[in-house]
C-alpha positions in Angstrom: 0.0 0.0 0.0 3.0 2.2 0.9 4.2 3.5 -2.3 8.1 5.3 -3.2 6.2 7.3 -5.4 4.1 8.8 -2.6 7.8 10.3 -1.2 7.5 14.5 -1.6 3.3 14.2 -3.0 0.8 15.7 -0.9 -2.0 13.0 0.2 -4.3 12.1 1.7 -4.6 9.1 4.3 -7.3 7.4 6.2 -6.6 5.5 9.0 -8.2 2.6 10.5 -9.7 4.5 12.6 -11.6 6.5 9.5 -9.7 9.6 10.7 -8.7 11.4 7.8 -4.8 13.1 7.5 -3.8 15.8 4.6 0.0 16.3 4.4 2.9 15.6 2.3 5.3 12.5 2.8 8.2 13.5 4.0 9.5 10.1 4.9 9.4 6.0 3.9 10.4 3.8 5.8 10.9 0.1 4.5 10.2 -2.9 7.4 13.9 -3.8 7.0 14.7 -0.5 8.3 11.8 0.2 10.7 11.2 -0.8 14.7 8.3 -2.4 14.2 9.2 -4.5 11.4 6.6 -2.8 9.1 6.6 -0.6 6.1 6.5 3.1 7.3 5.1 6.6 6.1 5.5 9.6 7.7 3.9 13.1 6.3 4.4 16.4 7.7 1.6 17.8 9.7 0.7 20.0 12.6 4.9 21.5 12.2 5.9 18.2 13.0 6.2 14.3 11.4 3.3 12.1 11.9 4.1 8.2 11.1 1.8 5.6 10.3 2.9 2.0 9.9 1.0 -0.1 7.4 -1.4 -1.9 9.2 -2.9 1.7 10.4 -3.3 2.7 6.7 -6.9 2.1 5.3 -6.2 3.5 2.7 -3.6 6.5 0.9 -4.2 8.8 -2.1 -2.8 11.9 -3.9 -3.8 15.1 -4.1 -3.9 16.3 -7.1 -3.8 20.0 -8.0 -7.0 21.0 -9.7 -5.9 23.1 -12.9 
């Protein structure tokens, strides 16, 4: 679900808990590389990093600019 192509796009993410997030991904983390053994996104928001592992991720999709 956690895509390299989502690194630097503004999206938008739902959680499993249906709360909705805006912000841009600042960070991916592959599970190789994270604590919890999980693929990793973080996106800025609120001035700071918020992370979501993968199994909190309902679902993720960009933003798109309207033109």
């Amino acid at each position: 679900m956690i895509k390299q192509e989502y690194l630097g796009k503004k999206i938008e993410l739902t959680d499993i808990d249906g709360k909705v997030w805006h912000g841009k991904v600042a960070m991916i983390t592959p599970a190789q590389d994270s604590d919890s053994g999980e693929n990793e996104l973080a996106i800025e928001f609120g001035g700071g990093l918020t992370e979501f592992k993968e199994s909190e991720i309902e679902a993720i999709e960009e933003v798109k600019k309207n033109k």
